[in-house]
TORPASE-177709 format. One record per residue: residue number from 1; residue in one letter; x negated, z, y of N, C-alpha, C in turn. Coordinates in Angstrom, 1 decimal, decimal comma. Each point is the difference from the previous one (the first is absolute). Layout:
    n  res    n.px    n.pz    n.py   ca.px   ca.pz   ca.py    c.px    c.pz    c.py
  NUM    A       X       Z       Y       X       Z       Y       X       Z       Y
...
//
This chain:
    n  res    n.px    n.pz    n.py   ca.px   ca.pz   ca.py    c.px    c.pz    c.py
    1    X    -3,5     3,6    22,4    -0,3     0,6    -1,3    -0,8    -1,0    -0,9
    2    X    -1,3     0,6    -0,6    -0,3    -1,0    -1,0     0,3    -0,1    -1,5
    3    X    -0,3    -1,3     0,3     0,5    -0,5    -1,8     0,3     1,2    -1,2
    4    X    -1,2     1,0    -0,3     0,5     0,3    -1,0     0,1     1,6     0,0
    5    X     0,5     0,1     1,3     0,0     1,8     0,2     1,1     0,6    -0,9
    6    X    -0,5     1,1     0,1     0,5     1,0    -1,3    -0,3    -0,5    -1,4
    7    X    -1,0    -1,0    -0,3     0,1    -0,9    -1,0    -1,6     0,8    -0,8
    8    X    -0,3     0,2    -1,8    -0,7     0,5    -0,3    -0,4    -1,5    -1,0
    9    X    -1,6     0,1     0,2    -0,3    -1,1    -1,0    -1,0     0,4    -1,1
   10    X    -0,7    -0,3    -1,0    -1,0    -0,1    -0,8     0,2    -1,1    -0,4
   11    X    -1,9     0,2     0,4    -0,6    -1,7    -0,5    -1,3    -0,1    -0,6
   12    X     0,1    -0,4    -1,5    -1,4     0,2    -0,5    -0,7    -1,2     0,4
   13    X    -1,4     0,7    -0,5    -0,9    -1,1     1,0    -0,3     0,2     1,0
   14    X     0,2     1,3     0,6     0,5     0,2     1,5    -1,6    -0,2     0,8
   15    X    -0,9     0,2    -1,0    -1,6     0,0     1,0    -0,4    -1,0     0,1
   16    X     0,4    -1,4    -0,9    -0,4    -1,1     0,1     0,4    -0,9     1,1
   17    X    -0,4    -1,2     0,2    -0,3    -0,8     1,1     2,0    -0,2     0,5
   18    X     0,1    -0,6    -0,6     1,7    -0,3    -0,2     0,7     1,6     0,6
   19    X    -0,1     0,8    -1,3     0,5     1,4    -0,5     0,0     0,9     1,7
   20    X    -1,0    -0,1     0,5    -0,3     0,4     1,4     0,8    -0,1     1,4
   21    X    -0,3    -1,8    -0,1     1,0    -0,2     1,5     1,3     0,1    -0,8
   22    X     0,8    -0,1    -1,2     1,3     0,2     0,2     0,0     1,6     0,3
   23    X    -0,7     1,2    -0,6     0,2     1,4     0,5     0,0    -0,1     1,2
   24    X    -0,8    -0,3     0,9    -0,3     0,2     1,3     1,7    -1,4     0,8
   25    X     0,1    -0,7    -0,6     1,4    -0,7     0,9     0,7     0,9    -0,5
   26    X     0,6     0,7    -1,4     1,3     0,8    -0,2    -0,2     1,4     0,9
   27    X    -1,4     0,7     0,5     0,1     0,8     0,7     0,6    -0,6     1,5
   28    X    -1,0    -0,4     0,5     0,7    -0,3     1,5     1,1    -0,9     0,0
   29    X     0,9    -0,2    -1,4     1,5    -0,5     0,3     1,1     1,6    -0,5
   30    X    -1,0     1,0     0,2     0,9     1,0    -0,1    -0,2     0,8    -1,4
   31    X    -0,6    -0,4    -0,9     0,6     0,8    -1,1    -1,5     0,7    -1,0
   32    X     0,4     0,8    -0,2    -0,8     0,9    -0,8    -0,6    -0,6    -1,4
   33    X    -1,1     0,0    -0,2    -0,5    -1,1    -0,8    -1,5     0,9    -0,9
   34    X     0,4     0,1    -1,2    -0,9     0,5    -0,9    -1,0    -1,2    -0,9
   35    X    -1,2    -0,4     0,7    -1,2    -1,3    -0,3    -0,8     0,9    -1,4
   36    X     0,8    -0,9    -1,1    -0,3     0,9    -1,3    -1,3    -1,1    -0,7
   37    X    -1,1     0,7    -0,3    -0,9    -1,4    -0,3    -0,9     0,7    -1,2
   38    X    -1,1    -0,4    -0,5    -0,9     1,0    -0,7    -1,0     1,1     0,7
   39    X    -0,3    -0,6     1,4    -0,7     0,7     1,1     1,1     0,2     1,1
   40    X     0,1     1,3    -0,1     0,6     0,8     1,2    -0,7    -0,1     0,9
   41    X    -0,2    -0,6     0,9    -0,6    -0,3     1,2     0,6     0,8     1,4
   42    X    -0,4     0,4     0,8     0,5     0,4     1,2     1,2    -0,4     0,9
   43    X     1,1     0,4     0,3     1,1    -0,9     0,2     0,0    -0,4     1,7
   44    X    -0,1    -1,3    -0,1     0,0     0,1     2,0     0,7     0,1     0,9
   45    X     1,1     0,5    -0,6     1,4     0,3     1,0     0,4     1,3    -0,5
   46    X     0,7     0,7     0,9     0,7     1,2    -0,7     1,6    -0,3    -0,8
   47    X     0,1    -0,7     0,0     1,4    -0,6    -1,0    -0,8    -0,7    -1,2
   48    X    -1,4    -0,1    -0,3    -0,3    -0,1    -1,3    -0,6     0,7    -0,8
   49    X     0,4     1,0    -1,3    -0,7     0,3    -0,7    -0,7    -0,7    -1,4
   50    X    -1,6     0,3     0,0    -0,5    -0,5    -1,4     0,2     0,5    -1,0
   51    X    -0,2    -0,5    -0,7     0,4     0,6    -1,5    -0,8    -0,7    -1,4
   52    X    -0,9     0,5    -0,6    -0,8    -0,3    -1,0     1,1    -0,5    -1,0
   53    X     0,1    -1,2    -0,9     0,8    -0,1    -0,8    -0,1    -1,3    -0,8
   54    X     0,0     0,3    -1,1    -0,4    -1,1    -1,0     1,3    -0,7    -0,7
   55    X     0,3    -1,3     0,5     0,7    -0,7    -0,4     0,6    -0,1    -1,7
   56    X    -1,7    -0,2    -0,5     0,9    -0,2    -1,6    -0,2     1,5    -0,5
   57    X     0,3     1,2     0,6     0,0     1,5    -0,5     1,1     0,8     0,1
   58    X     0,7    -0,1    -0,8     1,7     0,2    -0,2     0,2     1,4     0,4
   59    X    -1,2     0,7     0,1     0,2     2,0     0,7     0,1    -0,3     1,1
   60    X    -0,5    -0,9     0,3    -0,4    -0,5     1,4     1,3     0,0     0,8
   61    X     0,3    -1,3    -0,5     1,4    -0,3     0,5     1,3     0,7     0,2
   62    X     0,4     0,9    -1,4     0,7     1,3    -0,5    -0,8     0,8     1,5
   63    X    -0,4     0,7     0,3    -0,4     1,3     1,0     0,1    -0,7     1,4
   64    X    -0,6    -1,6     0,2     0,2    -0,4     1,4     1,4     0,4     0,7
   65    X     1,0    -0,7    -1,2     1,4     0,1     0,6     0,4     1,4    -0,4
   66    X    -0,5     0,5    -0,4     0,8     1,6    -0,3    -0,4     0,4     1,5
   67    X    -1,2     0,2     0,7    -0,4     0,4     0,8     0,9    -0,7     1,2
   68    X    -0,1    -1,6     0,2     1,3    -0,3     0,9     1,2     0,3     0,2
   69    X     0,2     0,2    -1,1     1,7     0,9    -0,5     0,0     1,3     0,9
   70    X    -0,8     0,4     0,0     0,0     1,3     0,4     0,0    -0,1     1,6
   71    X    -1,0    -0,7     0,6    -0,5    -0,3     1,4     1,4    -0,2     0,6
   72    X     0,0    -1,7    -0,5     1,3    -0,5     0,9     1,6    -0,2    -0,5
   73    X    -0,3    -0,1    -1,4     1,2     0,2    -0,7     0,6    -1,2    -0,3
   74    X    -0,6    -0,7     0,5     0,3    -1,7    -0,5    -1,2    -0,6     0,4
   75    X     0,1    -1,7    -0,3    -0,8    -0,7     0,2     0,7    -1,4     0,4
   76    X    -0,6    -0,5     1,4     0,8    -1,1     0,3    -0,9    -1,6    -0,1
   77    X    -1,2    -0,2    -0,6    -1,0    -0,7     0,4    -0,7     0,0    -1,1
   78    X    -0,6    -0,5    -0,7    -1,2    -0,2    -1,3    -0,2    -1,2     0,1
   79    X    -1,6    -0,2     0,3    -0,6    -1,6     0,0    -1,2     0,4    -1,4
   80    X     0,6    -0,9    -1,1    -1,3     0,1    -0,6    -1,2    -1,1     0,3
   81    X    -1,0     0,4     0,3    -1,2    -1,1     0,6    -0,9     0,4    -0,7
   82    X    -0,3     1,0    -0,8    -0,9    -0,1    -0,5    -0,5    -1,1    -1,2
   83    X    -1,0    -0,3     0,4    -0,6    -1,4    -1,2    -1,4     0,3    -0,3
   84    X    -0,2    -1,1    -0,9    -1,5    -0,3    -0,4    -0,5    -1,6    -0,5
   85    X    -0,5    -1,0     0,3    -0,6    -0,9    -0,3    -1,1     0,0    -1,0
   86    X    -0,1    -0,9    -0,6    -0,8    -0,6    -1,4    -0,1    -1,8     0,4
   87    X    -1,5     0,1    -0,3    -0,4    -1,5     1,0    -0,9    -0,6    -1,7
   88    X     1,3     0,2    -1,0    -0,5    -0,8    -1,6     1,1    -1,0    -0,3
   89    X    -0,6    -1,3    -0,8     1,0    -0,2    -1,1     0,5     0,8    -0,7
   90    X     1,3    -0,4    -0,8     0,2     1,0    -1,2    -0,9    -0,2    -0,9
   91    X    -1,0    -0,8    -0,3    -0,7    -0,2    -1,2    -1,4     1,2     0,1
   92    X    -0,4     0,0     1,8    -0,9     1,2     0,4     0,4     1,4     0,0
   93    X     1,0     0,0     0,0     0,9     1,5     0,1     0,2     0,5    -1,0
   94    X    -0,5     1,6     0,0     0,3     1,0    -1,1     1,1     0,1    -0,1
   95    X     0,4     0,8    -0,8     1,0     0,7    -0,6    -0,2     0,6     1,0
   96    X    -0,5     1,4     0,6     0,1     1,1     0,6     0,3    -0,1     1,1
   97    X    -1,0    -1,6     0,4     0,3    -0,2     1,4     1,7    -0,7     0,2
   98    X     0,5    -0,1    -1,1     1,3    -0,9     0,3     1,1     0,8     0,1
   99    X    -0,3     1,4    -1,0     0,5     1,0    -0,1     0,3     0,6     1,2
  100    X    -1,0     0,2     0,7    -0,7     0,8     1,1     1,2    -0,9     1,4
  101    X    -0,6    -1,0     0,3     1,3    -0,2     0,6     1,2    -0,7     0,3
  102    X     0,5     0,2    -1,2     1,4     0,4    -0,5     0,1     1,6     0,2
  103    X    -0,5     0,7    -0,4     0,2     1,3     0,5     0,3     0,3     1,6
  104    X    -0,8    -0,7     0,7     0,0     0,6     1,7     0,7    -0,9     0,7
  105    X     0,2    -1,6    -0,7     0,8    -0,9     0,8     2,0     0,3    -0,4
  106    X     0,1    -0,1    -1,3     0,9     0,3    -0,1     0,8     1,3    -0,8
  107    X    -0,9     0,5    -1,1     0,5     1,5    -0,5     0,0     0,9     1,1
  108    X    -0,9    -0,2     1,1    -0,1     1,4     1,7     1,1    -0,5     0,5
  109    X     0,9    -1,2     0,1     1,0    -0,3     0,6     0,9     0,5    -0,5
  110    X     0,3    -0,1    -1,4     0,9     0,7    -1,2    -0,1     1,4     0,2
  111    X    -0,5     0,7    -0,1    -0,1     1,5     0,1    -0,3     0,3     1,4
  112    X    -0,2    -0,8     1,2     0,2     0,9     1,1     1,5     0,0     0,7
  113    X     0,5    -1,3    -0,7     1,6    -0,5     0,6     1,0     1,4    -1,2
  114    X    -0,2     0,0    -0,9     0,7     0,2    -1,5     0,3     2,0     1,0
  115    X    -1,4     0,7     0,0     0,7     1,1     0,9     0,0     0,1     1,2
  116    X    -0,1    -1,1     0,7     0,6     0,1     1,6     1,6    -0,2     0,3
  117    X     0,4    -0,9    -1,0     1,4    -0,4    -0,2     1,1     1,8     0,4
  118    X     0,2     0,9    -0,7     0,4     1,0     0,5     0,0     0,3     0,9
  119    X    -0,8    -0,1     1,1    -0,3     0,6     1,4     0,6    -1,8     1,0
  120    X    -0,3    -0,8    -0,5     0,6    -1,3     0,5     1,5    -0,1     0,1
  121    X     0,6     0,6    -1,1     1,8     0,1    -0,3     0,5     0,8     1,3
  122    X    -0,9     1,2     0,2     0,6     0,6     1,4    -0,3    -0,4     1,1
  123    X    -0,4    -1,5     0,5    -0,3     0,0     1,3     1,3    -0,9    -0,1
  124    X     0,4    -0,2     1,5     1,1    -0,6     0,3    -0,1    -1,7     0,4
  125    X    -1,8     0,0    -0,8    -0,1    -2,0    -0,1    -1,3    -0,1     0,2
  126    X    -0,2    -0,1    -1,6    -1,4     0,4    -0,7    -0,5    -1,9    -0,4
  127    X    -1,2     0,3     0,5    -0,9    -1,6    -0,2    -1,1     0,4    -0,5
  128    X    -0,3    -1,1    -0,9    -1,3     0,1    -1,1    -0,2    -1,7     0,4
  129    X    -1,6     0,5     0,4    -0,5    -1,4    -0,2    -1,4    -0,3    -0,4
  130    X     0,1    -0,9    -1,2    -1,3     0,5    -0,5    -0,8    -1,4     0,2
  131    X    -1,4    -0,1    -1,0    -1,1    -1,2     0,4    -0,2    -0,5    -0,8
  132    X     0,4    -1,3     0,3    -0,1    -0,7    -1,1    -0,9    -1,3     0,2
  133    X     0,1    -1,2     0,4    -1,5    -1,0     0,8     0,9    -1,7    -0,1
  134    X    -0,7    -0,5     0,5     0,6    -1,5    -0,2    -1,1    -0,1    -1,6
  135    X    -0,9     0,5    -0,3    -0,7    -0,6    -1,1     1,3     0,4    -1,4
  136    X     0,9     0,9     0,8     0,8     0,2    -1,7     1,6    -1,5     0,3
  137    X    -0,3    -0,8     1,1     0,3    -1,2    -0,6    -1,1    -1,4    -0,2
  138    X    -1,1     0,1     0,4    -0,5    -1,3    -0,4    -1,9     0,7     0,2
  139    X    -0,7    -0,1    -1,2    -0,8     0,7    -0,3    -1,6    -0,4     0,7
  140    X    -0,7     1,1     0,7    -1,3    -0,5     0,3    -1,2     0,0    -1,5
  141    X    -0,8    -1,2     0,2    -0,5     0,1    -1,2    -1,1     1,6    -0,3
  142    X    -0,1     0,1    -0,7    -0,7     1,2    -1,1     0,3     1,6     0,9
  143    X     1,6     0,2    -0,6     0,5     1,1     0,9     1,2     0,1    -1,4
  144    X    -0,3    -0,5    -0,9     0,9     0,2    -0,9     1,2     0,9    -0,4
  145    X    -0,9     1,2     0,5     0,7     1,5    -0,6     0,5     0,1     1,3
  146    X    -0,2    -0,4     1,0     0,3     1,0     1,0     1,3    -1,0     0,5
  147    X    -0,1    -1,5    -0,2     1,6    -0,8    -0,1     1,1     0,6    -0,7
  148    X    -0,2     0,4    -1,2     0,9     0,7    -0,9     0,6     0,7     0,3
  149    X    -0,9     1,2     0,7     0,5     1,0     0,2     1,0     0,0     1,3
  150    X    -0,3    -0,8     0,9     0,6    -0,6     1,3     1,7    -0,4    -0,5
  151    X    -0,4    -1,2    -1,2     0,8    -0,2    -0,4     1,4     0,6    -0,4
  152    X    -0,6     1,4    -0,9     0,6     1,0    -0,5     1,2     0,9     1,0
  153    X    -1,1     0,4     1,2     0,4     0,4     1,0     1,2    -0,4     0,7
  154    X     0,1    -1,9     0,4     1,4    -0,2     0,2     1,1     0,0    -0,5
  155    X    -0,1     0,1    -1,5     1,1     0,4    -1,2     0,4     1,0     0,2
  156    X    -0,9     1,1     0,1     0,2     1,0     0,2     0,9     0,5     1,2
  157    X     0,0    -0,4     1,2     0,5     0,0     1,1     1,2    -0,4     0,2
  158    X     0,0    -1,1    -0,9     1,7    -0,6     0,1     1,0     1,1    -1,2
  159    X    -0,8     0,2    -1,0     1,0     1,0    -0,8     0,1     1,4     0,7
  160    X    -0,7     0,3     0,5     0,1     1,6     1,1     1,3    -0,3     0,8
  161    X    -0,2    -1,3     0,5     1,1    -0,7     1,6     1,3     0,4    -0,5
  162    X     0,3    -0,5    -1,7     1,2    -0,5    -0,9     0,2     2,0    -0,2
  163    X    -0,8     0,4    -0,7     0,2     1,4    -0,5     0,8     0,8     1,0
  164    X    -0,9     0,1     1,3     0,2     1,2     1,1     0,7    -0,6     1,2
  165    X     0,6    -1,3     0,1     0,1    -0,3     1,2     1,6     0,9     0,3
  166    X     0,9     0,5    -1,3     1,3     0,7    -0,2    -0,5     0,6     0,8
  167    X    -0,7     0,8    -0,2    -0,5     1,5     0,5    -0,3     0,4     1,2
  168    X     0,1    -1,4     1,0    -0,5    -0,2     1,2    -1,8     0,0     0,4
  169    X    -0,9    -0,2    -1,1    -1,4    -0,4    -0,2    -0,1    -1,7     0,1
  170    X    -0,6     0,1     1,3    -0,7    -1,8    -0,1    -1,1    -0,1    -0,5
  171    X    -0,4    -0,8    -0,6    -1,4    -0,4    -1,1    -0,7    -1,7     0,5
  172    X    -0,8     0,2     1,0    -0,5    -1,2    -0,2    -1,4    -0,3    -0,4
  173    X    -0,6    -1,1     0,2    -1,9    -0,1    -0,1    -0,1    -1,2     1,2
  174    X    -1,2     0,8     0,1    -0,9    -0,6     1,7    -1,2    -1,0    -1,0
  175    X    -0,3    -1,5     0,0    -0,7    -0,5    -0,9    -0,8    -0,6     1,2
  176    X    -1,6     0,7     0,4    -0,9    -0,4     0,8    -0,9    -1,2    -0,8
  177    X    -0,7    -1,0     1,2    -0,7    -0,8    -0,7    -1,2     0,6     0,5
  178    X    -1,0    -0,2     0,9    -1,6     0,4     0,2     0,5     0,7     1,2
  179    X    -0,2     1,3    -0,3    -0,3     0,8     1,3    -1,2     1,0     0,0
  180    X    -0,7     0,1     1,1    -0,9     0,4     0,4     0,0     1,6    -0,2
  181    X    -0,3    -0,2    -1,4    -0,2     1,9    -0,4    -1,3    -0,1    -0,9
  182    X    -0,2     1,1     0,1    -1,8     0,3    -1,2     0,2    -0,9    -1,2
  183    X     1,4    -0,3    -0,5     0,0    -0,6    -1,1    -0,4    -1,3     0,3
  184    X     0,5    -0,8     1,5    -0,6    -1,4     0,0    -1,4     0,0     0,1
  185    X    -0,5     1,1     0,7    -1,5     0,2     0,5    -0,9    -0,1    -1,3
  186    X     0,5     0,5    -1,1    -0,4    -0,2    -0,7    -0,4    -0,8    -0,7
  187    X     0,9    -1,1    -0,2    -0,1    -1,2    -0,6    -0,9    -1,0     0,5
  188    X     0,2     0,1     1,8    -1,3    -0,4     0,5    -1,5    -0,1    -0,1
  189    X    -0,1     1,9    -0,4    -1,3     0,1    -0,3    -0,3    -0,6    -1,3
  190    X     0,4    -0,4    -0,4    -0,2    -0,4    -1,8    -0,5    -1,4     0,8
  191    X     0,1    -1,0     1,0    -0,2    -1,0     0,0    -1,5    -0,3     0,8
  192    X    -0,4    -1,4     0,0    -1,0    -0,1     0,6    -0,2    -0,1     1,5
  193    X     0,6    -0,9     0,5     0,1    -0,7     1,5     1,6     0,8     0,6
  194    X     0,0     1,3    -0,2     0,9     1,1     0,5     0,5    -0,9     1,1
  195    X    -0,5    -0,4     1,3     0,5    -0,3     1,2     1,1    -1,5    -0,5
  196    X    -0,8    -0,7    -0,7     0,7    -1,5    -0,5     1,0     0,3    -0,5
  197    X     0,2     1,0    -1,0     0,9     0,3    -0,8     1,2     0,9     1,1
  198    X    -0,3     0,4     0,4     1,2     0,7     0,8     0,6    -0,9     0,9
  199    X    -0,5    -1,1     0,3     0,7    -0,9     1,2     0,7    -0,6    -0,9
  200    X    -0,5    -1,1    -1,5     0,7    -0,2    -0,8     1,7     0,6    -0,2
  201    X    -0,5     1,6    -0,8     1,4     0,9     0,1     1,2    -0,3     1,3
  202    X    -0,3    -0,1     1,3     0,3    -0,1     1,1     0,7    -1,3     0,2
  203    X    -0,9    -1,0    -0,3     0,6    -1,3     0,0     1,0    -0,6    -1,3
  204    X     0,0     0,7    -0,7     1,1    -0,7    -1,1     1,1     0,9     0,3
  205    X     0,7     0,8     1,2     0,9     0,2     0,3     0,6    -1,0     0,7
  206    X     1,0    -0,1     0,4     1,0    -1,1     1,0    -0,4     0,9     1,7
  207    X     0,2     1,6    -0,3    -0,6     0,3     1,7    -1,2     0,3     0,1
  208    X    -0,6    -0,5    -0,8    -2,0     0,2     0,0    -0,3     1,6     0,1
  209    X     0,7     0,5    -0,7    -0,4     1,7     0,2     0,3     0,7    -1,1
  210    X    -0,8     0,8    -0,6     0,9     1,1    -1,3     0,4     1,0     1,0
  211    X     0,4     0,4    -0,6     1,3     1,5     0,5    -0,8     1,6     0,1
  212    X     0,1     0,4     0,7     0,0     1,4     0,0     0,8     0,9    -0,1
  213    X    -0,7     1,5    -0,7     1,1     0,8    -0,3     1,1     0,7     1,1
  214    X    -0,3    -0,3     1,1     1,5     0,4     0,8     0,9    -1,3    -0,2
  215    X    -0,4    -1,4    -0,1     0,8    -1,2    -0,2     0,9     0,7    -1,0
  216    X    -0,6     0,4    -1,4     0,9     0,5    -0,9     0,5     1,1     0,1
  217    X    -0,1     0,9     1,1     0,5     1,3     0,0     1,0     0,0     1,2
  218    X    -0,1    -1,4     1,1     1,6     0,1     0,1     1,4    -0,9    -0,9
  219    X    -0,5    -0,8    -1,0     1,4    -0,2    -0,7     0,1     1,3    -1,2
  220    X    -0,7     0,5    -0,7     0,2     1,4    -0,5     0,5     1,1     0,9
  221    X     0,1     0,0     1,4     0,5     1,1     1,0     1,8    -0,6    -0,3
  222    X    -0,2    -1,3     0,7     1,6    -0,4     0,0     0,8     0,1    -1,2
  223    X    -0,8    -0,1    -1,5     0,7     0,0    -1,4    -0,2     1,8    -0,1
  224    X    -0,1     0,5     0,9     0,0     1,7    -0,4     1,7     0,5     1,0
  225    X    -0,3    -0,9     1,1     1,1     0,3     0,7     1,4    -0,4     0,1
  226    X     0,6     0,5     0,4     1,5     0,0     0,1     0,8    -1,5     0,2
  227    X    -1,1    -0,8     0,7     0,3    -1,1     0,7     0,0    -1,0    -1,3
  228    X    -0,8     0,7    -1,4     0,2    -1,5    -0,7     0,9     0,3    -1,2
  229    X     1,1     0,8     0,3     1,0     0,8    -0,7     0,4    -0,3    -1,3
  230    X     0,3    -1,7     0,4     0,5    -1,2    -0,9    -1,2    -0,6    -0,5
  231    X    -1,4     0,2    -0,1    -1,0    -0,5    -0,9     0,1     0,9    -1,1
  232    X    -0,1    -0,7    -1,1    -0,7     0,7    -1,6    -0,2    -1,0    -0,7
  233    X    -1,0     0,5    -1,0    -0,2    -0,9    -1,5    -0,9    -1,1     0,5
  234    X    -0,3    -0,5     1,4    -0,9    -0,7     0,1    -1,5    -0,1     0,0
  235    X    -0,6    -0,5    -0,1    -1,3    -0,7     0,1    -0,7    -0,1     1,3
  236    X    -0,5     0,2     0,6    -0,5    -0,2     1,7    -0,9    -0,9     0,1
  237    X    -0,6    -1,1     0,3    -0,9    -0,6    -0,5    -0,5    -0,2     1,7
  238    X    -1,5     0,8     0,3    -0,5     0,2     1,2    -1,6    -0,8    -0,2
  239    X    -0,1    -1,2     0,4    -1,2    -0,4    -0,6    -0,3    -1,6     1,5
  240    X     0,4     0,4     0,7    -0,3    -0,9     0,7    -0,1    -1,4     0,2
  241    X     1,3    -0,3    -0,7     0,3    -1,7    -0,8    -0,8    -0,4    -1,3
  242    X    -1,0     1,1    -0,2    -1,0    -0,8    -1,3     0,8    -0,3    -1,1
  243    X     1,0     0,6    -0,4     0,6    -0,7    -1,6     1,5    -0,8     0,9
  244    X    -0,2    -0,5     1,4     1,2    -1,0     0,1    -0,8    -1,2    -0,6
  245    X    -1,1    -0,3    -0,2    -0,7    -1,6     0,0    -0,1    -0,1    -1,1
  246    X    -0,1    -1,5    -0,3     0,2    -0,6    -0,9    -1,1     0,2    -1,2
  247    X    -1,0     0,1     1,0    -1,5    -0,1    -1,5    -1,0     1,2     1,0
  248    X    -0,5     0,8    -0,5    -0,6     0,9     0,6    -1,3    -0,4     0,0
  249    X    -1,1    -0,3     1,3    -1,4     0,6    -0,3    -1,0     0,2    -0,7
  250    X    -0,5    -0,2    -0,8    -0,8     0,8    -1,2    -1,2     0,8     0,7
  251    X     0,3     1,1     0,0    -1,2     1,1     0,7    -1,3     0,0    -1,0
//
């Protein structure tokens, strides 16, 4: 039997780099998995459906789970992953932009958790685990807003753990350091000597490698499953030894 049969998940972010391989591990561990993102994209398994859905849009959220309610009738699984990065000081950063994500980093967490929670009460061992970064403990420079919000995130995660753990809801956060999604790709291209700069990244790890998203979509598989029963309220910190060391690098 695998891991998470009979098991139903939603996970925002579901099209992104990350958001992806965990739908595609929670399918082939068995369980039915709705990859909720802004782009409904084509689902590559028959155990995944897409679903157009905007994180900071509260109709949104209200009709996703009405519609689940109805499907399966519970809900055993919610990974919030959806994010967004901001590469400013706070002295460069708007208002809108600060606004902006706080809305999708942490208010989309807030309102996609706030009505999933009803459909979570009826599964018989309901896990939430959401994304939070090693930057929301020790900060990369001119990422200001997007530390905060990280920051925000683990607060957030430990009072869900305290709130709902009665209830039989585990609450934790998976805190990635550089993995290899469009978001790092991105940051790349902003640089000059792209190839220098990536081996750099690589080498200020302890195993000389950043992480990819199935690295993080098997300890999010295991925090969905049965097997980590007795995990909550934690922190996951997946980053390839880079915040064990003493003084970091300067990229």
């Amino acid at each position: 039997m695998t891991r998470l049969s009979g098991k139903t998940a939603f996970v925002t972010g579901g099209a992104g780099g990350i958001g992806s391989a965990i739908c595609s591990r929670f399918a082939k561990e068995g369980a039915q998995v709705v990859a909720a993102d802004l782009t409904a994209e084509e689902a590559p398994s028959g155990n995944i459906s897409s679903l157009r859905y905007d994180v900071t849009n509260e109709e949104d959220a209200k009709m996703a789970f009405e519609t689940l309610l109805e499907r399966w009738g519970k809900l055993d699984i919610l990974v919030n992953a959806a994010g967004i990065e901001i590469e400013k000081t706070i002295e460069e950063t708007s208002l809108e932009e600060w606004n902006r994500i706080f809305a999708v980093n942490v208010t989309g967490m807030f309102l996609t958790s706030k009505y999933a929670l009803p459909l979570l009460r009826r599964s018989a061992g309901a896990s939430v685990i959401n994304f939070g970064s090693y930057d929301g403990f020790i900060a990369d420079p001119g990422l200001t807003a997007y530390c905060a919000t990280k920051g925000a995130v683990h607060a957030l995660t430990r009072a869900m753990a305290c709130d709902h753990g009665p209830e039989g809801i585990r609450v934790n956060a998976i805190c990635p350091g550089y993995v290899d999604t469009p978001m790092l790709q991105s940051f790349f291209r902003d640089a000059g000597d792209i190839d220098s700069l990536k081996q750099s990244v690589r080498d200020v790890h302890p195993i000389r490698r950043y992480g990819t998203p199935d690295d993080v979509a098997n300890l999010v598989n295991w925090l969905a499953s049965d097997e980590a029963r007795y995990a909550t309220g934690q922190l996951w910190v997946i980053d390839g030894g880079l915040s064990a060391q003493v003084q970091q690098m300067k990229l």
